[in-house]
N, C-alpha and C positions, 0 to 999 in steps of 0.2 A: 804362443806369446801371452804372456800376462795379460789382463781388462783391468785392470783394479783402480779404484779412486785413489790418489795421495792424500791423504788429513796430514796436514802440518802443523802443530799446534806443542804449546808449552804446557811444563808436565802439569802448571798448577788448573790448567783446565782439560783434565781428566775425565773429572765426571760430566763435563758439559760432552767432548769428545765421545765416552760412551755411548751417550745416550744419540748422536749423529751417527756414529758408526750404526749400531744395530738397526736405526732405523733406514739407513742405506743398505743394510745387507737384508731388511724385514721386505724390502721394497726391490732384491734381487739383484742390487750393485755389489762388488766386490772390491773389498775398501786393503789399504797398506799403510798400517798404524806401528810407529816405530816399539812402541815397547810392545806388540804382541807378535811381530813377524819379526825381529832380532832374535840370533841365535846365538847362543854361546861361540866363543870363536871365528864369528863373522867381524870385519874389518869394517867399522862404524860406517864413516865417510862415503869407501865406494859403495857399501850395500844399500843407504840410505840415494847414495847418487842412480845406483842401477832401476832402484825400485820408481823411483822419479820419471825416468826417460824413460821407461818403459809402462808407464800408468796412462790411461784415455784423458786423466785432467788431474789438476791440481786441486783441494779445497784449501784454506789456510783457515784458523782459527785464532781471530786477532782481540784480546782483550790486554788493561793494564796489564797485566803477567807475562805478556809478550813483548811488551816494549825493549826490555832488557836481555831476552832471549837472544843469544848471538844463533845459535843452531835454526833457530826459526828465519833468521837473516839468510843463512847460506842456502836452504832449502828452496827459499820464494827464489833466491838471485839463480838456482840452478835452475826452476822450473819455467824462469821468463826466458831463458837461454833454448830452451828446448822449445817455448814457443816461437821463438824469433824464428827457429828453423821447420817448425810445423804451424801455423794458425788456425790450426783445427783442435789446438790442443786448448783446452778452457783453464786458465786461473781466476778462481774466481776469492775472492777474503769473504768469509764470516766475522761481520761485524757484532761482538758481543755487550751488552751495557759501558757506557761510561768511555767507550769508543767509536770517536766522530770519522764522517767520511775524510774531513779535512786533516786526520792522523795519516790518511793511508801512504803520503808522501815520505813515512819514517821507511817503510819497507821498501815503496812501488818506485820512489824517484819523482820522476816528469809524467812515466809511462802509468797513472793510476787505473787500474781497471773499473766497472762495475761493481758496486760493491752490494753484498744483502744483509740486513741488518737485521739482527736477533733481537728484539724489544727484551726477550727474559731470557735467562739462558736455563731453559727448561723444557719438558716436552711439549706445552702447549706453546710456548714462543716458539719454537722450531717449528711444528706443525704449521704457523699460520702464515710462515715463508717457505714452508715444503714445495709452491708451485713458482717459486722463483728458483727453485735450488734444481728440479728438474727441466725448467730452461735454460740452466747454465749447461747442465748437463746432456743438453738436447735430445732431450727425453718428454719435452714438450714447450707449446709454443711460449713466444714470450708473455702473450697475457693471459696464460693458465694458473692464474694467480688464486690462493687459497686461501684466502685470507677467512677467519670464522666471522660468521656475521650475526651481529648482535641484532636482539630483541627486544621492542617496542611495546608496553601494553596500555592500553586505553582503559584508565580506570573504572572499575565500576558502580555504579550505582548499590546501595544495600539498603533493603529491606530489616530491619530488627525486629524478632518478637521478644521482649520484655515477659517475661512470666516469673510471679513472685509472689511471697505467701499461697502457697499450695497448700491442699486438705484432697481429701479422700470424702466426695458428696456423693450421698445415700440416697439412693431413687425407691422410695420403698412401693412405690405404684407400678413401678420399672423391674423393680428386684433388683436392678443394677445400682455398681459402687464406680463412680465415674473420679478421675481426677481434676481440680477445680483450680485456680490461682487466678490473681491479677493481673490483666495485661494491657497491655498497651504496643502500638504498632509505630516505630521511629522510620521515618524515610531521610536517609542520609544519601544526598547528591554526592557525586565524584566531581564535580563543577565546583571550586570555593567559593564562587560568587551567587548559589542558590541555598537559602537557608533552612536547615534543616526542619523538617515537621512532624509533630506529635500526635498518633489523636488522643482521645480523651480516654482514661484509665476502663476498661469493660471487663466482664467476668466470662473465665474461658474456661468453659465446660468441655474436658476429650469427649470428642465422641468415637472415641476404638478406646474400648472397654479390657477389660480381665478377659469376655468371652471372646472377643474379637481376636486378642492379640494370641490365646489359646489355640484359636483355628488355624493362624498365620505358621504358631509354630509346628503345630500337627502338620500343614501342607507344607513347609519347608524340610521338615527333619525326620519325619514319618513315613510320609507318602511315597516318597520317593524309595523306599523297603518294602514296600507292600506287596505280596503277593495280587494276581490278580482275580478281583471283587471289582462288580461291577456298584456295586454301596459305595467301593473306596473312591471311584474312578470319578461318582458322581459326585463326592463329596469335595474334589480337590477340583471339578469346574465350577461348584458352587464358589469356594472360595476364590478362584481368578474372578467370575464374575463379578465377585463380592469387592475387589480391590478398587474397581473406580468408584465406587460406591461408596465407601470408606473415605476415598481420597477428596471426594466431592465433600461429603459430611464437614471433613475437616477445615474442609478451604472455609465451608459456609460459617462453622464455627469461627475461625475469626476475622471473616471481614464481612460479618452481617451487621457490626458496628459502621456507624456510617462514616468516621473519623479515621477509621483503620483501613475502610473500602477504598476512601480518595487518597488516602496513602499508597497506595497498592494502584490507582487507576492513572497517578502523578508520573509515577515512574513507569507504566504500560504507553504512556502515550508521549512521556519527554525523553526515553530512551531509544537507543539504537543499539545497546550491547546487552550482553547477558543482565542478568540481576543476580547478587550474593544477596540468602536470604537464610539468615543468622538467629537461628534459633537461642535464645540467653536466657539459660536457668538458672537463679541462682540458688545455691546449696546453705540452707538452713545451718546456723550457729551447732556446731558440733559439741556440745554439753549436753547435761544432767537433766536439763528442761526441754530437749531436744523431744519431739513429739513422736511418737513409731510411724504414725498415721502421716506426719507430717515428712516424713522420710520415704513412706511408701509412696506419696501420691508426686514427689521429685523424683525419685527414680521413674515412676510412668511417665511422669512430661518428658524426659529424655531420652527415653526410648520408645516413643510413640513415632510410628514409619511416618514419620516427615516428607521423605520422598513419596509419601504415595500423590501429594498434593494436588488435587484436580476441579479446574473451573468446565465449565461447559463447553471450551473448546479441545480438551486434552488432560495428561498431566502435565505438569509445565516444567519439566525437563526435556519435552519437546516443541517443539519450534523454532521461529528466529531467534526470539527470547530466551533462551532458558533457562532458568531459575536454578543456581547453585543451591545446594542446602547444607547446611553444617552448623552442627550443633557446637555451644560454645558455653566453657563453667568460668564466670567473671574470678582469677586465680585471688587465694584473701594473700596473696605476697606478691610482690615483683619479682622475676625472676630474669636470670643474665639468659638473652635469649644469642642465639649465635647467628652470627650474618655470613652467610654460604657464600664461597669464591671457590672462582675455577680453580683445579678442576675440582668437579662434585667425589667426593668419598663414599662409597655405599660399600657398608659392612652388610656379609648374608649368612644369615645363620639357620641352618638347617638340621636344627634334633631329630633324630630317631632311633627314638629309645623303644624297645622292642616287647620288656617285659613291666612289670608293674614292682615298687618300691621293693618289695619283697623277697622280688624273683619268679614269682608267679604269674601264672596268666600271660597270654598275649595283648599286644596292641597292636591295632589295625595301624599297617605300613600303609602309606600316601610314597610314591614312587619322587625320591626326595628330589628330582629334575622336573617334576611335572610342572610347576607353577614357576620354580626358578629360574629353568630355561627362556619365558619369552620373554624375562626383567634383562637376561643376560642377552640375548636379543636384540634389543631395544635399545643398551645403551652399546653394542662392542663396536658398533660402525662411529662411534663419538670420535674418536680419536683419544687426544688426548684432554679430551673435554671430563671426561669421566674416569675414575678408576676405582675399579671393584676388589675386594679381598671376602674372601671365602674363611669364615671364621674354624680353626682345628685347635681341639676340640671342641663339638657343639655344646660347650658347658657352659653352666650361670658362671661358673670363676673365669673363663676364657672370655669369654662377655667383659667380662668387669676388668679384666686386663687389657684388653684389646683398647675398648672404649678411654680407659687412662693411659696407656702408653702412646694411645695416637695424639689426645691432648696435651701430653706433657710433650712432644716432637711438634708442637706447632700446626699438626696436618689431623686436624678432630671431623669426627664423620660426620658427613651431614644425610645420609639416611643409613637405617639402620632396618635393614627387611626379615622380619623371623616369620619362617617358613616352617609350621608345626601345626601340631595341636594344640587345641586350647578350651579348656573346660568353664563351665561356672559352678562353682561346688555350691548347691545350698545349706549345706552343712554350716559352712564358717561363712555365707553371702559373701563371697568372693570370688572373682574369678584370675585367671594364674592359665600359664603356659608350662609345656612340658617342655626342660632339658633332657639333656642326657647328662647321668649319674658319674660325676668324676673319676669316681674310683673303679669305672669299669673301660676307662681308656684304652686298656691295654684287649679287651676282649674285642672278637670280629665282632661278633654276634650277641644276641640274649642282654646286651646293655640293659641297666634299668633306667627310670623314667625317674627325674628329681622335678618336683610339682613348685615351682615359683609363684608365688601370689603376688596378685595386683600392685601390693606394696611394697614387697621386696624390691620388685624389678622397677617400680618408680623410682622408689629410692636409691636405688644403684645409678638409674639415668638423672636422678638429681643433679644441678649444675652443669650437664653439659649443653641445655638449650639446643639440642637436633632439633634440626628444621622439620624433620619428616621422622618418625615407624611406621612403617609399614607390617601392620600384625593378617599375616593370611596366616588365620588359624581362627578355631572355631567360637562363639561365642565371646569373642572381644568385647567387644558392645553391650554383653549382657548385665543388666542389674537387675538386682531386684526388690530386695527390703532398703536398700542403702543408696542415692542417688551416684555416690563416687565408686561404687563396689566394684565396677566393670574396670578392666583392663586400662581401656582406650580413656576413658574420666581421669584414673589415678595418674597417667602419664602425663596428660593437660596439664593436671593441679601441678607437676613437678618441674616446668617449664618446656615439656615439647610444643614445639610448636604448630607442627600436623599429627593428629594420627589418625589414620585409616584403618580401619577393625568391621568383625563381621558381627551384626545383631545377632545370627543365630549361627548353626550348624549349616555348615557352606559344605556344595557337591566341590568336589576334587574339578570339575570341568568348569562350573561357575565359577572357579578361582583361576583358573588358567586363564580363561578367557578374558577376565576384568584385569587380570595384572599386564595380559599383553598391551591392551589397549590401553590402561594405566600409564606404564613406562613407557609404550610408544608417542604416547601426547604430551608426555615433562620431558622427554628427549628434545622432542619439537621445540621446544623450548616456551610451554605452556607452563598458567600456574600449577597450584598442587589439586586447587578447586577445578579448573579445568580439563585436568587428568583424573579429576572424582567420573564428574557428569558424564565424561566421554567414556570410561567405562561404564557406568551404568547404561548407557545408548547402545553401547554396544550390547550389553545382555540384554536390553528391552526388546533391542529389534530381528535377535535372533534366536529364541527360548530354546531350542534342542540341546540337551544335554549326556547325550549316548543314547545308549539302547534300556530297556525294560521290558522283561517278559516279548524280548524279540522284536519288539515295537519301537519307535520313536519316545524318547521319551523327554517331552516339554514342560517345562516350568518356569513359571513367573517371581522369578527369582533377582532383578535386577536391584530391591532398594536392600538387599541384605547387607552388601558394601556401605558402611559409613563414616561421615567425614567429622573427629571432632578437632576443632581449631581453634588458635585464639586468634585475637581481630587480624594480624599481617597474617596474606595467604602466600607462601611463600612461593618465590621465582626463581628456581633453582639454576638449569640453564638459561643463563644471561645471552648468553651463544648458541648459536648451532651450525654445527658441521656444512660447508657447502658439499655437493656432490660428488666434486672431485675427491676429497680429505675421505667421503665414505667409500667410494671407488676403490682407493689404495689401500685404505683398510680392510677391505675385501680380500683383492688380492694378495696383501699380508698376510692375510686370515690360510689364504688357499696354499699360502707356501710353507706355512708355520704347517700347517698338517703331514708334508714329506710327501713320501708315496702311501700313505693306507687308503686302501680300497675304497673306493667308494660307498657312502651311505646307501644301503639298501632301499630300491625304489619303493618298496611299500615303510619306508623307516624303520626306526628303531621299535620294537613295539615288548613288551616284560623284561622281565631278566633283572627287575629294579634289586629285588634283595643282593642278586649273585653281584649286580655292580658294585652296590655299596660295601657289600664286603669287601673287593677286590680296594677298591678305595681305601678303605680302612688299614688293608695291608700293606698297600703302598706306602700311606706317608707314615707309615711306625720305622720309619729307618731307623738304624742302630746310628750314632755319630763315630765319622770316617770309615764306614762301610759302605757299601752299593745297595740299594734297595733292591729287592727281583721279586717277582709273584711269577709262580707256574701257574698253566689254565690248563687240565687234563680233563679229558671228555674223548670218547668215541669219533671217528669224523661224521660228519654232518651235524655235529652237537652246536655247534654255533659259536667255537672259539677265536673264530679270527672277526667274526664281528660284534662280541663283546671286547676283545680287546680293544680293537678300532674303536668302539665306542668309548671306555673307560681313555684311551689317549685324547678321543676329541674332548670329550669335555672336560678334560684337564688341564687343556688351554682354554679352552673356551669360559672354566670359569678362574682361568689366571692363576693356575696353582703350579703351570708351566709355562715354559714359551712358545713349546715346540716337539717336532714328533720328527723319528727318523722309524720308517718302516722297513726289514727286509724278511723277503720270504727264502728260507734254507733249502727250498724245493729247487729251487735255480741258481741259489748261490752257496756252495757248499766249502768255499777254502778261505781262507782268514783273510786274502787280501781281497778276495769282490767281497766280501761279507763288508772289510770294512771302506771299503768303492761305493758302496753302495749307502752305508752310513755317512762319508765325508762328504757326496754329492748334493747329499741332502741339507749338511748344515754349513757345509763351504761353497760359495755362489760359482770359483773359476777351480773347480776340480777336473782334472783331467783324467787323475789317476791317484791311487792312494793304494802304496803299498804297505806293509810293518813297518818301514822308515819312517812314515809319515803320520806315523802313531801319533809323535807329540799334537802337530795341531788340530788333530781331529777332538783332543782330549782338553786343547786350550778351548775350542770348541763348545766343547759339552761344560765345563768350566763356566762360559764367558756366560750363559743363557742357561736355564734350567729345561731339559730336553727329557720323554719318556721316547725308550725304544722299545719297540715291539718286532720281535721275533718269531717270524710265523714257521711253522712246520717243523718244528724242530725234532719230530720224532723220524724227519727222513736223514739224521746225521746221526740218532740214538739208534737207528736198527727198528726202531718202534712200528708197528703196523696202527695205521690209520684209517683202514675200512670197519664199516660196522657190522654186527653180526651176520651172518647170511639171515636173510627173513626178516629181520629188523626193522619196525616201522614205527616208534617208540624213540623221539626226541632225548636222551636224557639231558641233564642241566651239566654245566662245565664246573668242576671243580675246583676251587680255589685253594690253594697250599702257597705258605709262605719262606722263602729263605733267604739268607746274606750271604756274601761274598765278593 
């Protein structure tokens, strides 16, 4: 006997229906939608009447567009018929915009049911009456209500360091060239009834120098290469030693003013929450009179390790306190900044360009999942709080299209996360991200690398005020003759409103680590500064980052992540998911995968090129062709869990819906082949012969599905064992064809 929900709805709300359908069948119900279960030559009336009386419930789909719907009339009046004779049977109206409970007598008569009402008729309005709609269905209790539950922040107190007129001051007794400017310490209360306090103008000598900051980058970007030398070994606990050392210096440098100290002792003793403490450099008149000296010693104020900050009890992104830090360029324009609404957009872009402009040379691959996966993480249990797009191809012109056809559709992103490389040339004192080379789209492999400067890619993000970039790539933050040269400066000046970038060369692990706890703490529904600090906490408090020379290998590497912002820190999730909404999406997640095997207990571990390849060939479909990749390799070469991999994370980074698994070893004749396929993407399959080809194919159709086809060399005659003696893994081959 059929289980299927009834949706009864008028055709003008289609797209609303859609999007209710798939997430009752995402959620394992089996729904009966007139235009996709009508068949040619079926007799309207009785198949719409049969499909009725034999459904577990009714849903109805009531907006203005229904009012006048006669077919929507006969439906509800048959299905209250079938209740009169069953009351176990649920009708339940979806109430959509712009229609009151007090309509429901156009349809229901005397007899009005329960009604649930859709605030938007979208995926997040759906969602936040999802636990009403599984109590109609009693599939849970009546107050398993899900509603998203918004987010409160208690504003904070900021600290300001003002630094201005900068020079480059000559310690000739020293030998040192230290950077020097004006400053002054503002204490702005979050209270409007406490008036702000200034201290008095003092001169602020860095004290992390040229040689300081030389050592920083040696144990950052060096060290960590080093063969082992017990010289090298001591030379990089020198410098851990060296960092509260540094951090103390700093603090002492500016609040040995005694104006600037009560500034700083105001807010330690009338606070109860973190402190935002707002580094503001301002950037010297760009002309002809512009000073070299007076450029160099602005580019050292802003990238002098702010975070390493330490008074006598700590550095002070530890404790109850803790001290945000983010550095900020007062912009010389106004710029349209964008105000973030649910759901949040985050575009990901993932270059890996393989050779050098030329075609020459390699470039060191970063396994393009390594960092992306825990962003992807972090927000998939959102619901419909969030929604990701996977930028194809990883080019600067797909960038620059993507970012304007989402604006011009009203739906503009509000983060935008490029996951690469990233250089500082001193060449041209700029620094720039690597795409991947347009005109090599069509190639799997040997892509070359198009090198984007600071400027370019401001410029491209010009006007659209993102709330967030997220740059995990190397040397973001870096400047060096020129205060705006770095990355993460040039994007500020063009109206971003976060960027997050790395001061130096960041290990592949220190990036994983900070972006999980990154986007697990803005999921939470934390600011952008609070999803800073909380990554760097987390690298603080656990330095391991692989192995070296067989050993552990630790590095204090936490304030390399940095925050450049202008004054609003943005609040992205307004919301956040209650437990339930993530529960379901869970098991969405588990059903959307099919049958593939499970992840291997020790996970997924190499294989990054062969995947990306397989990637690449996938989405070059021909249009109105089938996409197909072969994976030939030996048996035990590791083919049915790279493909399992390449399908999971095709949903998982939303480039599908859905996966249908079957292994040819046990199903070897077209109709369990496709039993096996229908099962998985039809919730009340019973049986699926070549008859029932159509709606296997409405199916694949309605939702974008990869199928994976394991052993197919047991229907080609193929042998699957590997050599006698054979103990030599080879790599699975990837080849591509259509048909």
């Amino acid at each position: 006997m059929p289980d299927h929900i009834f949706i009864s709805h008028a055709t003008a709300d289609d797209a609303f229906v859609k999007i209710f359908r798939q997430k009752l069948e995402g959620n394992g119900f089996s729904t009966w939608v007139d235009s996709r279960a009508m068949r040619p030559g079926n007799v309207l009336e009785d198949t719409i009447n049969k499909a009725i009386d034999e459904a577990r419930g009714f849903m109805v789909v009531l907006s203005p567009q229904t009012i006048n719907s006669w077919w929507v009339r006969k439906e509800v009046k048959r299905a209250l018929q079938v209740q009169a004779n069953n009351p176990d049977y649920a009708v339940i109206p979806i109430l959509l915009p712009d229609v009151k409970p007090s309509a429901l007598g156009i349809w229901f008569g005397d007899n009005v049911p329960v009604a649930i009402i859709v605030e938007t008729a979208t995926q997040l309005g759906l969602d936040e009456k999802w636990g009403d709609v599984l109590a109609g269905l009693e599939d849970a209790l009546p107050d398993d209500a899900t509603p998203y539950e918004p987010i409160a922040h208690a504003p904070l107190d900021m600290l300001r360091l003002r630094l201005f007129n900068p020079t480059m001051h000559v310690d000739e007794k020293e030998g040192t060239r230290r950077a020097r400017a004006n400053a002054q310490i503002v204490f702005k209360s979050a209270d409007p009834n406490i008036t702000q306090s200034e201290s008095d103008l003092f001169t602020f000598t860095a004290p992390v120098g040229v040689i300081e900051k030389d050592e920083l980058r040696w144990y950052l970007e060096a060290y960590p290469q080093f063969l082992s030398k017990i010289v090298i070994d001591d030379r990089a606990k020198k410098v851990e030693s060296s960092l509260s050392v540094w951090g103390k210096m700093l603090y002492d440098a500016l609040f040995t003013d005694e104006t600037a100290k009560d500034a700083f002792n105001v807010w330690q003793h009338r606070s109860q929450n973190d402190l935002r403490f707002s580094v503001e450099v301002r950037l010297p008149k760009s002309d002809a009179k512009t000073d070299e000296e007076t450029n160099k010693a602005t580019a050292h104020l802003l990238t002098i390790p702010w975070e390493l900050l330490h008074n006598e009890d700590g550095f002070l992104i530890h404790g109850k306190q803790t001290v945000r830090v983010r550095r900020h360029i007062p912009a010389p324009k106004t710029r349209e900044r964008q105000q973030a609404t649910l759901p949040i957009r985050i575009l990901l872009v993932s270059p890996r360009p393989e050779v050098r402009e030329d075609g020459t040379g390699r470039i060191g691959y970063i396994d393009h999942r390594e960092s992306a996966r825990p962003m992807v993480e972090a927000v998939e249990e959102l619901g419909a709080l969030a929604e990701l797009t996977l930028l194809q191809p990883p080019t600067f012109g797909a960038l620059d299209d993507a970012l304007r056809e989402a604006s011009e559709a009203g739906a503009p992103y509000h983060v935008v996360h490029i996951d690469g490389h990233g250089v500082f040339d001193k060449r041209v004192g700029l620094g720039a991200l690597c795409f991947e080379d347009a005109r090599d789209e069509a190639q799997i492999m040997k892509r070359r690398v198009e090198m984007i400067s600071a400027d370019k890619l401001a410029g491209r993000l010009r006007g659209y005020g993102v709330p967030l970039v997220f740059l995990d790539a190397c040397q973001t933050a870096t400047s060096d003759a020129l205060p705006n040269a770095s990355v993460a400066a040039r994007l500020l000046e063009q109206g971003v409103t976060s960027v997050v970038a790395m001061s130096h060369s960041v290990l592949v692990e220190t990036a994983r680590r900070f972006v999980k706890q990154f986007y697990q703490t803005l999921a939470a529904g934390q600011t952008v500064s609070a999803a800073m600090v909380a990554g760097q906490r987390a690298l603080k408090n656990d330095t391991l980052r692989g192995k070296k020379r067989g050993e552990d290998l630790r590095l204090h590497d936490w304030f390399v992540p940095v925050l450049y912002q202008e004054q609003t820190d943005p609040h992205l999730f307004t919301q956040i998911a209650p437990e339930r909404i993530k529960q379901l999406a869970r098991q969405a997640q588990e059903r959307a995968f099919g049958d593939l095997p499970a992840t291997p207990s020790h996970t997924f571990i190499g294989r990054g090129r062969e995947l990306l390849a397989l990637e690449r060939l996938l989405i070059q479909k021909t249009p109105a062709k089938l996409s197909y990749i072969v994976i030939r390799g030996t048996g035990g070469a590791g083919k049915t869990t790279i493909a399992s991999e390449l399908a999971r994370w095709f949903v998982r980074s939303k480039r599908c819906e859905r996966v249908a698994f079957v292994s040819l070893e046990q199903h070897t004749n077209a109709d369990t082949i496709l039993y096996q396929i229908g099962k998985q993407l039809l919730p009340d399959v019973n049986t699926v012969t070549l008859e029932g080809l159509p709606a296997v194919e409405r199916a694949l159709r309605d939702r974008g599905t990869v199928i994976v086809l394991d052993n197919v060399e047991t229907v080609l005659g193929m042998k699957s064992s590997p050599p006698p003696g054979s103990s030599r893994i080879p790599s699975p081959s990837p080849s591509r064809g259509e048909g």
